[in-house]
N, C-alpha and C positions, 0 to 999 in steps of 0.2 A: 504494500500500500504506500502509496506517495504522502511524503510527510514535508514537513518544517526544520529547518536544522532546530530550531526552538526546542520542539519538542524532540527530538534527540538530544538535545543537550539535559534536558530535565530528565531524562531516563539517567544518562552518565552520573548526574550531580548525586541524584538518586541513589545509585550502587555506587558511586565513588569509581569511575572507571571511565575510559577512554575509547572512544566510537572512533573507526580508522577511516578517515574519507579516502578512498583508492579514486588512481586517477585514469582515465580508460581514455584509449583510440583505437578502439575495435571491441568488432561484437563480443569477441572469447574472452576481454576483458570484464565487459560486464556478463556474460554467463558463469565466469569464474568466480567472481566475487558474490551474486548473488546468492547460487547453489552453495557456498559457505554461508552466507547468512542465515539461510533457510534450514540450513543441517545443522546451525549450532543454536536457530532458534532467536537471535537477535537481530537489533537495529543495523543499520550501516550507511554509509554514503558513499553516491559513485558523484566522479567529478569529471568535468572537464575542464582544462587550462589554455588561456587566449594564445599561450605559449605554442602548444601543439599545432594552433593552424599556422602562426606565425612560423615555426619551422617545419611548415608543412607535413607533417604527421598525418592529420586527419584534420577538417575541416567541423563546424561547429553544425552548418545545414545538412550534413550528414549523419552525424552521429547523434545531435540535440534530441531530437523528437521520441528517436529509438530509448535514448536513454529514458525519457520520461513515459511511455508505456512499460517499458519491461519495470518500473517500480512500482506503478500501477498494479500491475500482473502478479507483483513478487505476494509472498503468503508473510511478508515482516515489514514492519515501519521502510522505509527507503528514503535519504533526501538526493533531490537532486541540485548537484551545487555547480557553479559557475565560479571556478579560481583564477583566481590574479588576472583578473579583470582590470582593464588601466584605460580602457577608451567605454563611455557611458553609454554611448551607441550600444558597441558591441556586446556589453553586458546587458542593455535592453532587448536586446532581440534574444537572449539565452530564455530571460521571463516572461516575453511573449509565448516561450514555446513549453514556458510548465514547467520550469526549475521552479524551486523552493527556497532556492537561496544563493545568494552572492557573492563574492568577495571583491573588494574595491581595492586593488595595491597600490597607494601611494609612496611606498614608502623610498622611491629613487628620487624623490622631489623634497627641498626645503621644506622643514617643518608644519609650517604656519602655511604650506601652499599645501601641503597633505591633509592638514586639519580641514581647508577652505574646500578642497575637492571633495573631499569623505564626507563633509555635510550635504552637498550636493545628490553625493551616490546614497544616503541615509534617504533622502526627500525621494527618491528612484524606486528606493527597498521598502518604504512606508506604502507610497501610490501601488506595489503589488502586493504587499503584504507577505512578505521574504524575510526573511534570517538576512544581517548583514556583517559580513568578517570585514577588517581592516588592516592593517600593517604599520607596526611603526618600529623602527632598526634595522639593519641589513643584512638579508640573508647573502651569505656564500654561494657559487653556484651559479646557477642560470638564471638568467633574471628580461624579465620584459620591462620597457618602459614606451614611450611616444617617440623614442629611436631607434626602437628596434630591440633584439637581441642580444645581449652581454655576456659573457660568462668570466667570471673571477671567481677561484675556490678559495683563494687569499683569504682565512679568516681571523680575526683579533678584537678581542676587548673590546675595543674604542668603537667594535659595531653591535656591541649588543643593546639590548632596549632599557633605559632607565627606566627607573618603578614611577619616578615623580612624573615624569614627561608622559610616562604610559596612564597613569589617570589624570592628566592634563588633558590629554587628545581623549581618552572617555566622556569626560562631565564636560567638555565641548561638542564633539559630535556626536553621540547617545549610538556608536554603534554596540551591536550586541554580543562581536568576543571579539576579541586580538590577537593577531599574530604575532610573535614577539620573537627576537633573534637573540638567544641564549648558545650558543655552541655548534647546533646544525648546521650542515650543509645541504644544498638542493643537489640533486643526481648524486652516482657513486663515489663512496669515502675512498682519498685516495692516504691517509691518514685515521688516527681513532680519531671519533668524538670528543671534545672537551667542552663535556656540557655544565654550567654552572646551574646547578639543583636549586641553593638557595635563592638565586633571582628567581627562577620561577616561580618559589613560594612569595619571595614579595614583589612581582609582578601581578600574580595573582588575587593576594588583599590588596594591594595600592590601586586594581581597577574594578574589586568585584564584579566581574566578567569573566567567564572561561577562556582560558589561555589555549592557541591553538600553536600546535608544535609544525611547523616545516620542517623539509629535510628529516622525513620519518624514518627512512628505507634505510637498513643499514643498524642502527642501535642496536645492543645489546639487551634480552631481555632484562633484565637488571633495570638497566637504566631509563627503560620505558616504563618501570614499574616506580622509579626515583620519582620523576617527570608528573606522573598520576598523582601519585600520593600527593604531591606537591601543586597541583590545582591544570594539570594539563587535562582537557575534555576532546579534544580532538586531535588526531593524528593523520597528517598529510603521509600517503605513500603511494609509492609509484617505483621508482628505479629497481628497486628490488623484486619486485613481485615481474616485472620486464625482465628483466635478466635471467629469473628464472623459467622463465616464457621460453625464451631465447634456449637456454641449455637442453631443457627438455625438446627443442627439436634438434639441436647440432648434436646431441651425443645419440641418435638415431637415424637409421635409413629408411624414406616413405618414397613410395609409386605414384603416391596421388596426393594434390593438396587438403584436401578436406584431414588425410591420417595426420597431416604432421600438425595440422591446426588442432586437432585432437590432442592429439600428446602435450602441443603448448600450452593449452588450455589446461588439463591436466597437471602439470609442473606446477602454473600458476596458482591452481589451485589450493596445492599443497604447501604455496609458501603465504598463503592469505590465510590461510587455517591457523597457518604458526602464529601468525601476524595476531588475526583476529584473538586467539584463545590467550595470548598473550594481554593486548588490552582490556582483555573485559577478566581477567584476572580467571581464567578457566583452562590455565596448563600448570 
């Protein structure tokens, strides 16, 4: 059933656990991830990112509308989200087509023009009646802005998110969680994680709002379990759960396309399962 990030977040808050939003460019993406929800009886979120059309992956008019029947369809809550959204067009046409929820990234823009835009995209996310995420510190990684595509895995201190600045940009723009850059990287670790635990617990009180984790793929359970306890509600992933797409057909020989999409799907499957029973505290 197609839900509200809202109400997926009040489930999390609820059991104290983390809903994994995966992030899909093809169908066996979302059949992988659903048939986990479904078999472990929980919530979940599939996403798209303005990124993926941008580097030509998959396209939004293609994949939109699918995503939002097959949550319909599903037998568990489902949201459908629209990530790192950076042009308000592009993110309007996601909620014309039945997402449930948003994310507006300012976060490669000055401050006070991040705050100025995010209210904007806030008045976007009211007029549909949407979940709306935001951003404020810089993630590592791939990154979208109105220039295009970036990528710097360069990461340090000096970009992660203050707690005072992150409930500044709250009680100005009212959005309803935050993305905050504490240690993550977007795509593959080529390095460990050096996540700083205690900012997220006072990130977390300093906006009363669920803190949403980037750069999910990759952690260690441990540390996804630190991250939770400490007020993380949602978890971005995607690089990992592709790669293992990806293994499960190279370390095989297929005659026909539909076998080796099977098998990728398959692979995937099995590392969304890891994924999921991890957040929701069920491995």
């Amino acid at each position: 059933m197609l839900v509200t990030l809202k109400e997926i977040y009040e489930y999390a808050e609820k059991n104290n656990v983390a809903i994994g939003a995966f992030n899909v460019v093809n169908f066996e993406n979302i059949q992988a991830i659903l048939e986990c929800a479904e078999e472990l009886n929980v919530p979940t979120i599939i996403a798209f990112a303005q990124t993926h059309e941008e580097n030509n992956v998959m396209d939004l008019d293609t994949i939109g509308e699918v995503m939002v029947l097959m949550a319909k369809n599903a037998k568990v809550p489902v949201c459908v989200h629209l990530d790192h959204g950076v042009n308000l067009d592009y993110i309007e046409k996601s909620l014309k087509m039945g997402f449930t929820s948003m994310m507006f990234d300012g976060s490669a823009l000055p401050y006070e023009e991040n705050v100025r835009q995010t209210i904007e995209a806030v008045k976007l996310a009211r007029k549909y009646n949407v979940t709306i995420e935001a951003e404020i510190g810089k993630m590592a990684g791939i990154t979208l802005n109105n220039d295009g595509v970036t990528e710097n895995r360069a990461s340090d201190r000096s970009m992660y998110s203050d707690p005072a600045e992150a409930k500044d940009f709250v009680e100005k723009t009212g959005v309803d969680c935050l993305a905050c850059s504490f240690g993550t990287v977007h795509g593959e670790y080529t390095a460990e994680p050096n996540i700083d635990f205690e900012l997220v617990k006072e990130l977390a009180e300093a906006t009363g709002v669920p803190i949403v984790m980037h750069g999910g793929s990759g952690v260690s359970h441990e540390d996804y379990k630190k991250v939770i306890a400490n007020g993380v509600r949602k978890i971005n992933y995607f690089t990992y759960m592709d790669l293992a797409g990806g293994k499960g057909v190279s370390n095989q020989t297929f005659k026909t396309f539909h076998e080796a999409a099977f098998a990728g799907k398959e692979a995937m499957r099995k590392d969304i399962e890891s994924a999921m029973r991890c957040f929701l505290n069920k491995d």
